[in-house]
C-alpha positions as CSV (number, residue, x, y, z in Angstrom):
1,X,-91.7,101.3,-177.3
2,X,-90.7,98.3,-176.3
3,X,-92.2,94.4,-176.6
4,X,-95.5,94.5,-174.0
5,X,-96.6,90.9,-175.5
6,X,-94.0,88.6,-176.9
7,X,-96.2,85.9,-178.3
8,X,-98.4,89.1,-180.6
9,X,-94.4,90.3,-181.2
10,X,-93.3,87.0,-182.6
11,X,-96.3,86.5,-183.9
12,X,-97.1,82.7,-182.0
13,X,-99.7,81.2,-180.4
14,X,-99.8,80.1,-176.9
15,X,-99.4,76.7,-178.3
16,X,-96.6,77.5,-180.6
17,X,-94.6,79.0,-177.8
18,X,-95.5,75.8,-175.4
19,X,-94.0,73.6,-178.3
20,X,-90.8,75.5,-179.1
21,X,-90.1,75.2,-175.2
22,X,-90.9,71.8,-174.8
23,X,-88.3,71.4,-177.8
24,X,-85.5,73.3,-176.5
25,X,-86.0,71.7,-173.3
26,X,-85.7,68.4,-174.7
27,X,-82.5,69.4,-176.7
28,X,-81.0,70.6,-173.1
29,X,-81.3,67.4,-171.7
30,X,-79.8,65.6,-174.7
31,X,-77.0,68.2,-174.4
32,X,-76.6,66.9,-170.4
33,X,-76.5,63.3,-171.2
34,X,-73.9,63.9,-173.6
35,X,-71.2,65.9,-171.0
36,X,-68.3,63.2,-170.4
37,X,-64.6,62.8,-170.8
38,X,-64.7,64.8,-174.1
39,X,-65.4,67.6,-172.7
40,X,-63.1,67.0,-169.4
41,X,-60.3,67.2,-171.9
42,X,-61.4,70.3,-173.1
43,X,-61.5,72.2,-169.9
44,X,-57.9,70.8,-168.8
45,X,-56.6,71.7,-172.2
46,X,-57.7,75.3,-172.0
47,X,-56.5,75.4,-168.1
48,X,-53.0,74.3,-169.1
49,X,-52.8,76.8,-172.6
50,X,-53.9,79.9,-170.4
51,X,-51.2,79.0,-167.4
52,X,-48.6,78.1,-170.0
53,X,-49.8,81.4,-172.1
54,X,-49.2,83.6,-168.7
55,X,-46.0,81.7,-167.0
56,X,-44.9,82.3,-171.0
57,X,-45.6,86.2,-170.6
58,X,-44.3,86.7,-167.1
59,X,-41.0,84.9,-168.0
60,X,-40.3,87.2,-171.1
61,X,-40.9,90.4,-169.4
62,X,-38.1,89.5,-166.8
63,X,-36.2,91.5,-170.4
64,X,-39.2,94.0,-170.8
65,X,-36.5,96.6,-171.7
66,X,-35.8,94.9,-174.6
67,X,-38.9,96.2,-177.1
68,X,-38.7,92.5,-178.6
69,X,-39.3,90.9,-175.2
70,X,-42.3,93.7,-174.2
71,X,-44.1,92.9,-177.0
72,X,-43.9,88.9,-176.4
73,X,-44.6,89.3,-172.8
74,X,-47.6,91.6,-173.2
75,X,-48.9,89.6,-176.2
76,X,-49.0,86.5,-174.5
77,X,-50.2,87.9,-171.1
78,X,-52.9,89.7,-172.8
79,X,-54.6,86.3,-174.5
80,X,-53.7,84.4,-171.4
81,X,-56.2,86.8,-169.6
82,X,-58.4,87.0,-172.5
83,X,-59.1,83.3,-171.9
84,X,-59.1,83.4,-168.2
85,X,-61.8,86.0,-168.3
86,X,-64.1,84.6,-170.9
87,X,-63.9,81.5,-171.9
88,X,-62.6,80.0,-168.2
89,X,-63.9,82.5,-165.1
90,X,-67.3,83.9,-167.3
91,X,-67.9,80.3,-168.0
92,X,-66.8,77.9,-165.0
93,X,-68.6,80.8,-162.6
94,X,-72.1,80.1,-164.8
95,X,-71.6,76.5,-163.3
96,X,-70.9,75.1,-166.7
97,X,-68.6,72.1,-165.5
98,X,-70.3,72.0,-161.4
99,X,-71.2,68.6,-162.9
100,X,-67.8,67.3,-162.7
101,X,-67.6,67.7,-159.4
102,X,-64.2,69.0,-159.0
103,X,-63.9,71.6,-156.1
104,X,-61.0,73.6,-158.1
105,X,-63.4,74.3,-161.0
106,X,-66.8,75.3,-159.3
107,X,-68.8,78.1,-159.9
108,X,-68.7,78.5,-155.5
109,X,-64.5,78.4,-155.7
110,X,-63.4,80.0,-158.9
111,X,-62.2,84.1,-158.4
112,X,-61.1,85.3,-161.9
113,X,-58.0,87.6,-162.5
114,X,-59.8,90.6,-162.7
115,X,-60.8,93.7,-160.3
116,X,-64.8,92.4,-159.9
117,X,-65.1,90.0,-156.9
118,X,-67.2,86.7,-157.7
119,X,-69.9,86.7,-155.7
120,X,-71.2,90.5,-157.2
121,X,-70.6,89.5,-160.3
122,X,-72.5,85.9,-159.9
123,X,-75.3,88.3,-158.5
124,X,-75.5,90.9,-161.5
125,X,-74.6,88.5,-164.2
126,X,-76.2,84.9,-163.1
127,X,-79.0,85.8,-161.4
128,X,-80.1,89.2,-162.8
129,X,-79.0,89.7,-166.1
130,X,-80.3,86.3,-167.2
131,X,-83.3,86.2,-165.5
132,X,-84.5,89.5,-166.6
133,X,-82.7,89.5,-169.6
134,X,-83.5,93.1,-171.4
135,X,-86.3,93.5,-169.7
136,X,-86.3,97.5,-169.1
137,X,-85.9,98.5,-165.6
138,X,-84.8,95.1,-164.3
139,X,-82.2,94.0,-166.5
140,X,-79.1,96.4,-165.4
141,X,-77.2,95.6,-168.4
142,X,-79.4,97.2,-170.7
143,X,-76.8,100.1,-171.3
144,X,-75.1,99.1,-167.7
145,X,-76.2,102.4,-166.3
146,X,-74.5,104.4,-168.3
147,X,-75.0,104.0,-171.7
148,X,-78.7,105.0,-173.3
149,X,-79.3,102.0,-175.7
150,X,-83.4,102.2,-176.1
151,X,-85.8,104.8,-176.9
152,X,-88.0,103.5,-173.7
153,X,-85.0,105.1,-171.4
154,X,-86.0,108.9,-172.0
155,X,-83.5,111.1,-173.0
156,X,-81.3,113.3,-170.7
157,X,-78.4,116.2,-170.9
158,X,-75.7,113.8,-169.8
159,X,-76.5,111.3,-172.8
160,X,-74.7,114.0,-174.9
161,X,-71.7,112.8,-173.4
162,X,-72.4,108.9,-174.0
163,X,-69.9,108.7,-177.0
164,X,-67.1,109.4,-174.6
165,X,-68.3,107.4,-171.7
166,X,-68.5,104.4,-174.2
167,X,-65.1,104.7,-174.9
168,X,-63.9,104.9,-171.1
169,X,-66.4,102.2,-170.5
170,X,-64.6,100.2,-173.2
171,X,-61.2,100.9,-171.6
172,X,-62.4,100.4,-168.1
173,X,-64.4,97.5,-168.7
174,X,-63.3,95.7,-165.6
175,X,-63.7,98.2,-163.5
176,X,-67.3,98.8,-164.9
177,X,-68.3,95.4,-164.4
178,X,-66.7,95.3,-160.6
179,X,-68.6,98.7,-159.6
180,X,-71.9,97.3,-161.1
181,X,-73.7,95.5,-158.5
182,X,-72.6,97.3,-155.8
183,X,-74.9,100.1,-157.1
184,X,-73.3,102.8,-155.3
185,X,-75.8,105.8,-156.9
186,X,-78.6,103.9,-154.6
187,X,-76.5,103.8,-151.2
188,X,-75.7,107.2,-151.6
189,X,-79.2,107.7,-151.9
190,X,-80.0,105.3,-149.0
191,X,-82.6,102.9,-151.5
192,X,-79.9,100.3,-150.4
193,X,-79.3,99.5,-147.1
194,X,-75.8,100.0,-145.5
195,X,-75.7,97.0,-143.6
196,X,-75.8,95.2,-147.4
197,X,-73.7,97.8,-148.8
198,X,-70.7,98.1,-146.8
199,X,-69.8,94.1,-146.8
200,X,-69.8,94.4,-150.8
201,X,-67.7,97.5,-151.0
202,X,-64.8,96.1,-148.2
203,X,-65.4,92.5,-150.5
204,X,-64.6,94.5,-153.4
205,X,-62.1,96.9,-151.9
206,X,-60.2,93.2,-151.2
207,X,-60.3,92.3,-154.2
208,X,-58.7,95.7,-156.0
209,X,-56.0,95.5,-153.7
210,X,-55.2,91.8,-154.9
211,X,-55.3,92.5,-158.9
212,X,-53.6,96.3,-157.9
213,X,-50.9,94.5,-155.7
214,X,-50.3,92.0,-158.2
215,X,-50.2,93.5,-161.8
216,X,-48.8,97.1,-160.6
217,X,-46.1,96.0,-157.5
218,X,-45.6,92.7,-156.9
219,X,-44.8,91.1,-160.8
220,X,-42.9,94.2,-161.6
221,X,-41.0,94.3,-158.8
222,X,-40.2,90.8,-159.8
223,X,-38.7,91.9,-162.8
224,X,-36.2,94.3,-160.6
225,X,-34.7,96.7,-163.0
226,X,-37.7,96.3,-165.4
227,X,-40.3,97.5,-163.0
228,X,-41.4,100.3,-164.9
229,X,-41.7,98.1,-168.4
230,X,-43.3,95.2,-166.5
231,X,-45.7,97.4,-165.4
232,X,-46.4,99.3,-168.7
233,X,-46.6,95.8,-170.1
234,X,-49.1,94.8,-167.5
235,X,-51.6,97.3,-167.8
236,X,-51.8,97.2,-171.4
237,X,-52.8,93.7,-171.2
238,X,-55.2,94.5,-168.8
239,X,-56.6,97.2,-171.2
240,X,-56.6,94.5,-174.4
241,X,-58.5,92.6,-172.0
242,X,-60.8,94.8,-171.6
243,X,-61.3,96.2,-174.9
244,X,-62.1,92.6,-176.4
245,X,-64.3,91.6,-173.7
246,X,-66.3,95.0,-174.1
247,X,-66.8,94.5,-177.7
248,X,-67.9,90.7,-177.3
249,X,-70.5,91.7,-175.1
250,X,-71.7,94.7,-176.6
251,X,-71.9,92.2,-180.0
252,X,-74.2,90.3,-178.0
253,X,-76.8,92.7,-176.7
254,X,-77.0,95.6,-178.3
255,X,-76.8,95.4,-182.1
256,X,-79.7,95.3,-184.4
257,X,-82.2,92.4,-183.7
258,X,-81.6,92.3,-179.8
259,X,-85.2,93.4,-178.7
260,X,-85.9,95.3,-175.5
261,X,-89.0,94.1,-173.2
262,X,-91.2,95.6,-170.9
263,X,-92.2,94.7,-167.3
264,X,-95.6,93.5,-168.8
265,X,-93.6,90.6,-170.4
266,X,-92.9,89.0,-166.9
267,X,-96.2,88.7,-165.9
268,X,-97.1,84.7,-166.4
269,X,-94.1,84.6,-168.4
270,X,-94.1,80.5,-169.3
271,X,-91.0,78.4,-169.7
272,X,-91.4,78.8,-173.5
273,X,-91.9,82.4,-172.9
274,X,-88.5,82.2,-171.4
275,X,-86.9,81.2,-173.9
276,X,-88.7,83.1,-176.3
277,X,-87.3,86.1,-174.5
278,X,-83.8,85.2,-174.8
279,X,-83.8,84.3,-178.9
280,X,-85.2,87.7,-179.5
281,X,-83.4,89.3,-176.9
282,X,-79.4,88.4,-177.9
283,X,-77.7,88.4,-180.8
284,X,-74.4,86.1,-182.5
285,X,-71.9,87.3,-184.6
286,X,-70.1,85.0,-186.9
287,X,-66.6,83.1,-186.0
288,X,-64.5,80.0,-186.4
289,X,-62.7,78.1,-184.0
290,X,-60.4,80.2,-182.9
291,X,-62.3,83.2,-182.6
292,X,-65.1,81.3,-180.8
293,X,-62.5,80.0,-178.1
294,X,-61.1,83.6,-177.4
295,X,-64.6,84.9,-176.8
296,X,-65.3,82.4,-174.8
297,X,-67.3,80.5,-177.1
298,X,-69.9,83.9,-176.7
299,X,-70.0,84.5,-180.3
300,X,-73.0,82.2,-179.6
301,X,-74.8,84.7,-177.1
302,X,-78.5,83.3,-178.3
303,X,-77.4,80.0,-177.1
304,X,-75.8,80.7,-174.4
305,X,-78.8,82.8,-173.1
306,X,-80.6,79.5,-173.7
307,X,-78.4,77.4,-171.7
308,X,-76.2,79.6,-169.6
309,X,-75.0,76.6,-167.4
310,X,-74.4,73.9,-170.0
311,X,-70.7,73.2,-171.6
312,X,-69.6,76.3,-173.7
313,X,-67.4,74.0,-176.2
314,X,-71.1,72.6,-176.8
315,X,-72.6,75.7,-178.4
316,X,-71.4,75.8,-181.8
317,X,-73.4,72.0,-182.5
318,X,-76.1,73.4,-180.1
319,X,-76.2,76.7,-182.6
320,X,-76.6,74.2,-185.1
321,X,-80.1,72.7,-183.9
322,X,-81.2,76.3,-182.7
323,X,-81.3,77.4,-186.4
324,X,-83.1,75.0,-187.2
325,X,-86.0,75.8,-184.7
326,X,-85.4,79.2,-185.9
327,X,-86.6,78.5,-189.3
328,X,-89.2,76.3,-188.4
329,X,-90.8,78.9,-186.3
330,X,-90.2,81.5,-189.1
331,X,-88.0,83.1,-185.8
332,X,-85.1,85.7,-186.8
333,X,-81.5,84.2,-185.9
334,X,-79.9,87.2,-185.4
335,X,-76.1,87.3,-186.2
336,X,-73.3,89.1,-188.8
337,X,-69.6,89.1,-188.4
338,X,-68.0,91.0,-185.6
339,X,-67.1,94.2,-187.0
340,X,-70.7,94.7,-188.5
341,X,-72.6,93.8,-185.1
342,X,-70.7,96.6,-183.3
343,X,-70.7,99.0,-185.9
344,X,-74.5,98.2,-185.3
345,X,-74.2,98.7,-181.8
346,X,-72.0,101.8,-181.9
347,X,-74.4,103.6,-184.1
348,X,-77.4,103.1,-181.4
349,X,-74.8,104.7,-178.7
350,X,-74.1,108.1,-180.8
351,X,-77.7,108.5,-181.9
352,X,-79.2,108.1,-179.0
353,X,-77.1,110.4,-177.3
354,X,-79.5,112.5,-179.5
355,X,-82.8,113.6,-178.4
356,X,-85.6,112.1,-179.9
357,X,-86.5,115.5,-182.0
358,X,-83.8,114.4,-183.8
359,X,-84.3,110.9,-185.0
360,X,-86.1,110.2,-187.7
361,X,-87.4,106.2,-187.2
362,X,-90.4,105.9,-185.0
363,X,-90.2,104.6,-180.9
364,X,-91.8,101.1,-181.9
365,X,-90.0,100.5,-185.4
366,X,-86.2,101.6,-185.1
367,X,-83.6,99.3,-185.4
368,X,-82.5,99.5,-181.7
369,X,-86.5,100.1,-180.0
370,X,-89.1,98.3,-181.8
371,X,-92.5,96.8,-180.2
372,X,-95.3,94.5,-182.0
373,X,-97.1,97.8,-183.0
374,X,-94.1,97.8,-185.5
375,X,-96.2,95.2,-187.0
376,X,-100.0,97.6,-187.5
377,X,-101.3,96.7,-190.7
378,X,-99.4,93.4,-192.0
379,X,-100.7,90.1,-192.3
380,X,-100.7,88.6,-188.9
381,X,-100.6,84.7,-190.7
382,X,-97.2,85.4,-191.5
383,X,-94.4,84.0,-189.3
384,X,-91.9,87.1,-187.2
385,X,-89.1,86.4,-189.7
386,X,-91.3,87.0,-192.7
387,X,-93.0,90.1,-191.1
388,X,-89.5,91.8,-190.6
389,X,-88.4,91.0,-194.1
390,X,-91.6,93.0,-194.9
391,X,-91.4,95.9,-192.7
392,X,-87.9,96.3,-193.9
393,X,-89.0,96.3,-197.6
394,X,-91.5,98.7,-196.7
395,X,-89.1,101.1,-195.4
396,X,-86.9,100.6,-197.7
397,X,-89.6,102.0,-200.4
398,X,-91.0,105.2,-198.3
399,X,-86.8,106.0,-197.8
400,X,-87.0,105.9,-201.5
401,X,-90.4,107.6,-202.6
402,X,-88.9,110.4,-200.3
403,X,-85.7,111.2,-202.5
């Protein structure tokens, strides 16, 4: 099922794995020496485009009735929360720019425009999701709950369903994200205590009735006559907010090539271990500028799992270095352009929702669930890269001797 050793799975010694840490350690603190005025002027820059993108939306839906004016005022609201959410609040509440110092944009001050409160999500995201990144059974976002996304999650009646709850997921993201940590199934179970879980829920309770009061009475109410078109307009930013977010996320976790773990893994995990775990574990897909800056520069999920708190406007030269330590380890850099990395990941959703009578690849070599027994009978000298090229080729040939 899934990866029980990583060094056996990517096919390094204990040595190999010490080196490639000591490596990408040493590029993170050239990365940190490097942080200055640069990249100052990039984080004001973005600050002032997303205000001037969202003053530039609210003032043109004071004539939402015209269809002209709806469109310009959605539009624009839409990216203006598109940036907020990825590439300012994701980013500034990883404590990317704490090392400026400025108490306006801290990872302790910053609340994003969206219905998930702060601190839950600094919880989930920060401190679970990247420490125990796709590690089965710790890391939550491994199908966030809801969604079956490995074989080593066994199958159950209500997957059949997961196709549709993908695409609410999708619609809902925000919501999805804000109900996340509070991990309501357990307190109705009583696993989580209520004197933790009733703070959260009031914190997030708060928090919906700030983004509610906001998008849905007082900005449409602004717009007097317009109420109704203003708050049409509103919500379907929201939603486009939502959407693009889900799919950059989903991009970078769940297509091909983003390899699940097992508890085992944790056990004496090393530094170089760590790291290990997040190369195999994310995926990139393939962008320019533009693109990059819209998804909060998360198009480079590999190394931003490596370095989760450094500058996101460094990661596209830092993707540049880790490619380079890719090959030299004969290590997979996983990555594709956007639309095939979520066709990827939207074909492990509907055939999982299967059970496994039904699939035809086995539970340790399947695009979306693979272990190192994937690996039983190859040539262990050859690097990870070079032994997937070969099991592919493999496959390839029994798909074909079959016809």
């Amino acid at each position: 099922m899934a990866i029980t050793d990583i060094n056996e799975y990517a096919h390094l010694t204990d040595a190999d794995v010490d080196a490639l840490g000591a490596e990408l350690d040493a590029l993170r603190r050239e990365i940190e020496a490097e942080r200055g005025e640069r990249d100052v002027r990039y984080l004001r820059r973005t600050i002032l485009a997303q205000r001037a993108l969202e003053v530039a939306g609210r003032l043109a839906l004071f004539g939402s009735h015209r269809r002209s004016l709806w469109l310009l005022g959605t539009g624009s609201l839409a990216l203006a929360k598109i940036i907020e959410n990825m590439e300012l609040g994701h980013n500034v509440m990883h404590g990317q720019w704490d090392w400026m110092n400025d108490p306006e944009v801290h990872s302790t001050t910053w609340e994003w425009d969206m219905v998930c409160a702060s601190p839950h999500w600094k919880h989930s995201h920060n401190y679970i999701h990247h420490k125990y990144t796709n590690v089965v059974g710790m890391d939550h976002d491994v199908g966030y709950k809801i969604l079956r996304v490995t074989r080593d999650e066994p199958w159950e009646p209500r997957r059949a369903f997961q196709p549709l709850a993908n695409v609410f997921l999708a619609a809902t993201f925000e919501w999805g994200i804000g109900l996340h940590d509070l991990a309501l199934k357990e307190v109705i179970s009583g696993e989580k205590p209520k004197e933790v879980a009733i703070p959260q829920i009031k914190e997030f309770l708060r928090k919906i009735g700030k983004q509610v009061g906001k998008d849905y009475v007082l900005f449409p109410a602004l717009t007097g006559p317009n109420f109704v078109h203003t708050l049409t307009a509103n919500a379907t930013a929201n939603v486009i907010r939502n959407l693009w977010a889900y799919v950059v996320i989903f991009c970078g976790h769940f297509p091909d090539g983003a390899e699940k773990f097992t508890v085992d893994t944790l056990d004496d995990e090393t530094p170089g271990q760590w790291y290990l775990r997040q190369m195999l574990g994310s995926a990139n897909f393939n962008a320019g500028p533009a693109m990059a800056f819209m998804s909060g520069n998360l198009c480079y999920q590999i190394e931003h799992h490596l370095y989760p708190d450094l500058p996101s406007n460094r990661l596209a030269d830092t993707s540049v270095r880790v490619r380079e330590l890719c090959d030299k380890y004969d290590l997979p850099y996983t990555t594709g352009s956007l639309w095939v990395q979520y066709l990827k990941t939207l074909r492990t959703i509907n055939k999982l929702a299967l059970p496994d009578r039904f699939l035809r690849d086995t539970a340790d070599d399947a695009p979306e669930t693979a272990s190192e027994r994937r690996f039983t009978g190859l040539d262990q000298a050859m690097g990870l890269k070079t032994a997937l090229g070969e099991v592919r080729r493999r496959r390839r040939l029994r798909r074909r001797s079959r016809r």
